[in-house]
C-alpha positions as a printed Julia matrix, in Angstrom:
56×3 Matrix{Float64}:
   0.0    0.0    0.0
   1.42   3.61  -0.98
   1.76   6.39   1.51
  -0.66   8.83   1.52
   0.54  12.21   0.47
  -1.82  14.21   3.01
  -4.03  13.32   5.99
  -5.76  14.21   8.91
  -8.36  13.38  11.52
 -10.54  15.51  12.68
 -13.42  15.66  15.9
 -16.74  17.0   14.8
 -18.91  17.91  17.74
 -21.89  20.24  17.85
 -25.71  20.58  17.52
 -28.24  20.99  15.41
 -31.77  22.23  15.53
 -34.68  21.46  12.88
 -38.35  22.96  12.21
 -40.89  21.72   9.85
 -43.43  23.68   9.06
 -46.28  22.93   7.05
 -48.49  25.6    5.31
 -47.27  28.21   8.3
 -47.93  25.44  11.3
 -44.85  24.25  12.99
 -45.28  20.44  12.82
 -42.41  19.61  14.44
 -38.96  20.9   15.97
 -36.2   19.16  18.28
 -32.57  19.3   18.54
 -29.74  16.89  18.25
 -26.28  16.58  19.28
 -23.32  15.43  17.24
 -19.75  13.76  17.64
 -17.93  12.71  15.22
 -14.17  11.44  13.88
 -13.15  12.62   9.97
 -10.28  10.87   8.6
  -9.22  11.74   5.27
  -6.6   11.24   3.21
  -4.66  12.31   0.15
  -3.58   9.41  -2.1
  -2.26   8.84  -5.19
  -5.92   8.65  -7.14
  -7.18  11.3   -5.09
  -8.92  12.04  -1.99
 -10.86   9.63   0.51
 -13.04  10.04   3.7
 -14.09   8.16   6.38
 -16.68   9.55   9.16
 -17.46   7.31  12.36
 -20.13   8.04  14.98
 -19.16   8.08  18.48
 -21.76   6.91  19.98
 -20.8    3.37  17.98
């Protein structure tokens, strides 16, 4: 296997809120929290990522 040319890993943590809304009536909203590891890396036919969950 070649060495990659570039790479890094990366945490991903945060939240995110959502709102659906139907013909002006909210239908639904919540929130939901995030954590995640990127990985990617440079090779010779070009880029590849890999994203894992941390709650797995």
């Amino acid at each position: 296997m070649a060495e990659p040319r570039y790479y890094d890993v990366r945490r991903v943590a945060g939240e995110a809120t959502h709102i659906d809304i139907d013909n002006g009536t909210i239908e639904t909203a919540g929130t939901s929290l995030f954590d995640h590891v990127v990985v990617r890396v440079l090779g010779k036919n070009g880029w590849g990522v890999l994203t894992l969950d941390e709650s797995e």
